[in-house]
C-alpha positions in Angstrom: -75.9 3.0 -47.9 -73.7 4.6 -51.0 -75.9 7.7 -52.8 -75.1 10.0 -55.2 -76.8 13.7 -53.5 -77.1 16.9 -55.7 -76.2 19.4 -53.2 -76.0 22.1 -55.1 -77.6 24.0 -58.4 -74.7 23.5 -61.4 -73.4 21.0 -63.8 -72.9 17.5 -62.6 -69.1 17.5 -61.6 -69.9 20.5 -59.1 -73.4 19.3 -57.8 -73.5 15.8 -57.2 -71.6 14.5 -53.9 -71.2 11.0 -52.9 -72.6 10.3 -49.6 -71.6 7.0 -47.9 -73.6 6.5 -45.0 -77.1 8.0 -46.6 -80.2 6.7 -45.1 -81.8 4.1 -47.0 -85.3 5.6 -47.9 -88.2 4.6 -46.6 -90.9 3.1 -48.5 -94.2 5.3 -49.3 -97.8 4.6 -50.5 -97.5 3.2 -53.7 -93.8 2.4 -53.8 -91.7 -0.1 -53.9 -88.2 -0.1 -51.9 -85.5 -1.7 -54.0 -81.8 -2.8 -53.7 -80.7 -1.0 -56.7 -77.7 -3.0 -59.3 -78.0 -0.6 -62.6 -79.2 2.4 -62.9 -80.4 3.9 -66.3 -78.3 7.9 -66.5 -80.4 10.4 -69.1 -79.9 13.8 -69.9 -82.7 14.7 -67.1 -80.7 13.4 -64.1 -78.3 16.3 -65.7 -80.8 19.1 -65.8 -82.0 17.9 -62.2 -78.1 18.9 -61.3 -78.9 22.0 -62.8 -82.8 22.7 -61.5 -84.3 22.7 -64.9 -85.7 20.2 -65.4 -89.5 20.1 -64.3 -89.8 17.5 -61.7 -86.3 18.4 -59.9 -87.2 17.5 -56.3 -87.6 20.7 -54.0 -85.2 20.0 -51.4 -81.5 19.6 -51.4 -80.0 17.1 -51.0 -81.5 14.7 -53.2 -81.1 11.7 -55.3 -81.7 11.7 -58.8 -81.6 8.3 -61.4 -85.0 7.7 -63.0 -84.7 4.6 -63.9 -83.0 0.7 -62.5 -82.8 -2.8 -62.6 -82.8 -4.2 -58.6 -84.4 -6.8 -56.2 -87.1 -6.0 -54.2 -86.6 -5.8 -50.5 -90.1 -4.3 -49.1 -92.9 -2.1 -50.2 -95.0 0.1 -48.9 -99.3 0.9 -48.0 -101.4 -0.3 -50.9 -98.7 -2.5 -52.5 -99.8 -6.1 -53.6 -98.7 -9.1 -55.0 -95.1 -8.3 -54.7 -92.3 -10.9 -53.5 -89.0 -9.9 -51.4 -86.3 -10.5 -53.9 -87.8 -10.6 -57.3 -85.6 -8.8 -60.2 -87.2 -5.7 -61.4 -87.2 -3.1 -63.8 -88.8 0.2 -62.7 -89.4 4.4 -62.9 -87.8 5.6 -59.7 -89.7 8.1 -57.0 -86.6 10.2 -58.5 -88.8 13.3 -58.0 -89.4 13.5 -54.4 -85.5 12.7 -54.0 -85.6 8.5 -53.5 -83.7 8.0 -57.6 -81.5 4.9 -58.0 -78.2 6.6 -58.3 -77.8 5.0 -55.2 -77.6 1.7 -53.2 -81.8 1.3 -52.6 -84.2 3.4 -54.2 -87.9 3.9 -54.3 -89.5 2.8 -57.6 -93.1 3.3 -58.6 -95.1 0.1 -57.9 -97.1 1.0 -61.2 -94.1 1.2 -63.1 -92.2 -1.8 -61.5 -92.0 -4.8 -63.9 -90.8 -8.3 -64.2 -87.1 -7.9 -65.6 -87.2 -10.7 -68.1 -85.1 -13.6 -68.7 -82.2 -12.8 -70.7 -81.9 -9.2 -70.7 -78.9 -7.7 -68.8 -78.8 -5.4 -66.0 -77.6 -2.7 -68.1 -80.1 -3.0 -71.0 -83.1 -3.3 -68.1 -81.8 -0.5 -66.7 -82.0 1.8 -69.6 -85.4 -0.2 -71.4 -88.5 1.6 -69.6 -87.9 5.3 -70.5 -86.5 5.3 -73.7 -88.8 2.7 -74.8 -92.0 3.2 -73.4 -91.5 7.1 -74.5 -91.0 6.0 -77.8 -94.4 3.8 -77.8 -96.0 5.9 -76.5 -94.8 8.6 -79.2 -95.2 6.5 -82.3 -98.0 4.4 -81.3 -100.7 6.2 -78.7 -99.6 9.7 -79.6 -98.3 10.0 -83.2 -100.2 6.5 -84.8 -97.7 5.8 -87.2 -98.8 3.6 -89.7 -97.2 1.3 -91.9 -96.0 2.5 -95.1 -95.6 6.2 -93.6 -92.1 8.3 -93.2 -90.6 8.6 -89.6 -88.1 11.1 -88.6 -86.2 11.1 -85.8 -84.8 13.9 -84.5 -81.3 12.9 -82.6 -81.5 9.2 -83.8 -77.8 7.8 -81.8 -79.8 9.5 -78.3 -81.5 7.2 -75.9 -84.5 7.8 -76.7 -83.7 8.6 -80.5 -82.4 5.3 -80.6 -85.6 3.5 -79.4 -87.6 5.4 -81.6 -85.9 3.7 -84.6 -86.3 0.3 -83.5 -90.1 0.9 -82.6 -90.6 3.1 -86.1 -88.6 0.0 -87.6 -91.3 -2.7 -86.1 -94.1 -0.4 -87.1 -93.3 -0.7 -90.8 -92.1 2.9 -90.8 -89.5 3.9 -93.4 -87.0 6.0 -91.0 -85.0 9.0 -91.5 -82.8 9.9 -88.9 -80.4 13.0 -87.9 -77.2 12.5 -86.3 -73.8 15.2 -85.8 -71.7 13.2 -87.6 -70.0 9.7 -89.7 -69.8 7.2 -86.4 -73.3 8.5 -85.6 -74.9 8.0 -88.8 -73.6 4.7 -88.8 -75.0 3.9 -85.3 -78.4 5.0 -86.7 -78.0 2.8 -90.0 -77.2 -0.3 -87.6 -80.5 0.4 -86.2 -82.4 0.7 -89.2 -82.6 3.7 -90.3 -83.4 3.8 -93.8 -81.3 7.3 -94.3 -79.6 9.7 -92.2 -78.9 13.3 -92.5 -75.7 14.4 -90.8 -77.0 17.8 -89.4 -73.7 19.8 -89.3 -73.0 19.1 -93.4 -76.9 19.4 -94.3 -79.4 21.2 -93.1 -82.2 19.0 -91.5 -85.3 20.1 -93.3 -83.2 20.4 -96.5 -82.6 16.7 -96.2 -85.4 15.6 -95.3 -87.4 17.0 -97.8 -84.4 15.8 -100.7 -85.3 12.2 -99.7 -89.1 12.7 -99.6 -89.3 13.9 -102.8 -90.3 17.5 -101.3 -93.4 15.3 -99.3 -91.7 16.0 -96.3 -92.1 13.5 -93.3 -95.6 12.5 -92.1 -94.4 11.7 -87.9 -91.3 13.6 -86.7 -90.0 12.5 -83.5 -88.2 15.4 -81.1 -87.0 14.8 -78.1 -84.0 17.8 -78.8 -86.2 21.1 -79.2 -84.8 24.4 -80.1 -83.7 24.7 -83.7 -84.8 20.9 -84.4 -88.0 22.0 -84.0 -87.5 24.4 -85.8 -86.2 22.9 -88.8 -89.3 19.8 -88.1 -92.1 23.1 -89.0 -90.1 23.2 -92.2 -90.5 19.3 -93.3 -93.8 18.2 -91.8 -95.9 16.4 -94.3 -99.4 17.6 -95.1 -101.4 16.4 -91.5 -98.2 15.0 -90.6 -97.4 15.6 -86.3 -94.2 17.0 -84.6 -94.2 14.7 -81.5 -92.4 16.8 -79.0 -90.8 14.7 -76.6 -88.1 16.7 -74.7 -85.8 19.6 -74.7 -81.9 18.0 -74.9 -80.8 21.9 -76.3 -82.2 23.3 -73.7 -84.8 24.5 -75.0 -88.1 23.8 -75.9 -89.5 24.1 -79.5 -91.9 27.0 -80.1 -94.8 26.5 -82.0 -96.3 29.3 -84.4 -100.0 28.7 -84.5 -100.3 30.5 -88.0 -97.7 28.1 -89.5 -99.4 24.9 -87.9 -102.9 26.2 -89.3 -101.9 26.7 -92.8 -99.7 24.1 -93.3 -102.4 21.9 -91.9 -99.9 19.8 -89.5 -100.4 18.6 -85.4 -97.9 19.3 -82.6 -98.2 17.0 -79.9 -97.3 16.3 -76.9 -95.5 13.3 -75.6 -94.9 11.7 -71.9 -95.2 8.6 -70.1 -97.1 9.7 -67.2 -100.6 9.4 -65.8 -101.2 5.7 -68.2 -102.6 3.3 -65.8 -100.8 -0.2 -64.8 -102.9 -2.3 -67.1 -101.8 0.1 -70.0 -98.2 -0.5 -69.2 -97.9 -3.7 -69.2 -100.1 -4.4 -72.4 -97.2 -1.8 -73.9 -94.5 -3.9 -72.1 -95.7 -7.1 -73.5 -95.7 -5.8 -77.1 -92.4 -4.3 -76.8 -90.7 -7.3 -75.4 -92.7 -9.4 -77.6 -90.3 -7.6 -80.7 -87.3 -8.0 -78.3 -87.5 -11.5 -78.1 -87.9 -11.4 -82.3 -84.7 -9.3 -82.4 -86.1 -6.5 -83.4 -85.6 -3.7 -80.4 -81.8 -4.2 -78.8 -81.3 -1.4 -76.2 -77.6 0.0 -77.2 -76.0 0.7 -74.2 -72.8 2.4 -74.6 -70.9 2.0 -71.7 -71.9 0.3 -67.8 -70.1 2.9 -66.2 -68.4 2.4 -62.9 -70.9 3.8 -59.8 -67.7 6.0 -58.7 -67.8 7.7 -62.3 -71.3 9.4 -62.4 -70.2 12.9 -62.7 -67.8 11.9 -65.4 -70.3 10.0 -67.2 -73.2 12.7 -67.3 -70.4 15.3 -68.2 -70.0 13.3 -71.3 -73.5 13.2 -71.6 -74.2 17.0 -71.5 -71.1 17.2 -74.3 -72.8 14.6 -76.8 -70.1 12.1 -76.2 -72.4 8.8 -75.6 -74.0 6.7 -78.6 -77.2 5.3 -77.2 -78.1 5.2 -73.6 -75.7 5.1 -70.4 -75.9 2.8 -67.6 -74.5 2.8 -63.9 -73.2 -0.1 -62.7 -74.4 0.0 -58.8 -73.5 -3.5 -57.8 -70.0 -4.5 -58.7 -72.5 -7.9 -60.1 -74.4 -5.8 -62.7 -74.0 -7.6 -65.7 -73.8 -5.2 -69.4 -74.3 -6.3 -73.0 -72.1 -9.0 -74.2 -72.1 -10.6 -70.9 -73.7 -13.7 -72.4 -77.1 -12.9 -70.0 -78.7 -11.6 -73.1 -81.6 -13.2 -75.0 -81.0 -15.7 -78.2 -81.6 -13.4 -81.6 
């Protein structure tokens, strides 16, 4: 089969190699093997290139992609209830090296879902992370209510731009950041009920301008570093920071004298270690507001399988609006392709 293997520690363009006769994987306890036809591409895959991201696989070569749309074609011990060629969406065994930047994968059989009628490869392929994440942030973690402020930190991201649909459904009112005009716009499409463009404005200036000096009461982070920074400086009173991930490369540091007296939570955020039953009650409420209209997963390009260096180049430079998917089937079939569900 066709893989993309990181060979090498480095950026994207100098670690990943394509291999085409890789050995299709074989299934584990627990997983389900998978003939892969999009792939979901996110900032980890980039910092898996790079070994710095936490659950990089040990051993080189590896294949990364955390995430897919694909028909199942066998399963392994302690798998039930599964049927060969049923469409799936699923979280890949990306970390011991069996992602779906390739031909067949391995995908969790916890985390390996029904991919519904009308939604598109490409939005399937880029729904579970970004999405799930987000619930999990807003609604498990953070318990945004209705009424409350919401802002999220790199809105036009992946996962930002989940996080404004779900704050959106939630009856949040939604600030958002973004690094420029075509960004802010994306956000606005989404929802967002302002949007402060973080190289003209500082962000905790502008948040607090449109709270009335309140500040925000949830603040969703998936970017670190000075983000977080800047969140410490416009968390409401008992409002949380929801730290979700480190796209600066860096985490955000927390300073436990600042958190006490200004009486606000930090709080951590992942989508690991919630048990099947949990998942799909999260999956039937979030494609429950799908099917209203409400949550649209923007996928800004289904890039050619050929192109995945490129594409997470451009990913690492800020150049994509939304989420990336990889088109591993020549069939995979992206937004607009008339496969999508009535809104």
């Amino acid at each position: 089969m066709r893989a993309w293997q990181t060979v090498k520690p480095g950026r994207p363009m100098d670690a990943l190699r394509l291999n085409e006769d890789a050995a299709s994987p074989a299934p584990m306890p627990g997983t389900v093997a998978v003939e892969v036809i999009a792939s979901g591409i996110g900032l980890p895959d980039a910092f898996m290139c790079q070994g710095s991201y936490a659950l990089t696989p040990s051993t080189l070569p590896f294949t990364q992609g955390q995430e897919m749309v694909g028909r199942v074609i066998g399963w392994g011990e302690g798998v039930e209830n599964r049927t060969l060629g049923d469409r799936v969406m699923a979280v890949t065994s990306f970390f011991t090296g069996n992602g779906a930047f390739a031909q067949e994968c391995l995908a969790l059989d916890d985390f390996c879902l029904p991919l519904p009628e009308g939604m598109s490869d490409a939005e399937g392929a880029g729904f579970l992370i970004p999405f799930h994440t987000a619930y999990i942030g807003l609604v498990t973690r953070g318990k945004v209510q209705p009424g409350e402020t919401l802002l999220v930190i790199g809105g036009a991201g992946g996962t930002g731009q989940a996080a404004i649909q779900i704050g959106k459904a939630l009856g949040a009112r939604v600030i958002a950041t973004a690094s420029g005009p075509e960004k802010a716009a994306f956000c606005r499409g989404l929802g967002a009920d302002h949007v402060v463009e973080y190289r003209k404005q500082d962000i905790a200036e502008g948040v607090r301008e449109a709270t009335d000096g309140r500040g925000a009461d949830a603040i969703y982070d998936p970017v670190g570093g000075e983000a977080f920074e800047s969140a410490t400086q416009c968390v409401a009173h008992e409002g949380r920071i929801l730290a979700i991930g480190f796209a600066s490369g860096s985490w955000g540091k927390t300073d436990t004298s600042h958190l006490v007296y200004n009486n606000y939570s930090v709080v951590g955020v992942i989508p690991s270690n919630y048990d099947r039953a949990f998942k799909e009650a999260a999956q039937e409420r979030l494609l429950g507001w799908w099917r209203e209209g409400r949550l649209s997963p923007q996928i800004d390009e289904l890039v050619p399988f050929e192109s995945l260096p490129d594409a997470l180049e451009r990913l690492v430079a800020g150049g994509v609006t939304g989420k990336l998917a990889l088109a591993v089937s020549p069939d995979a079939t992206g937004p607009g392709s008339g496969n999508e569900a009535p809104r």
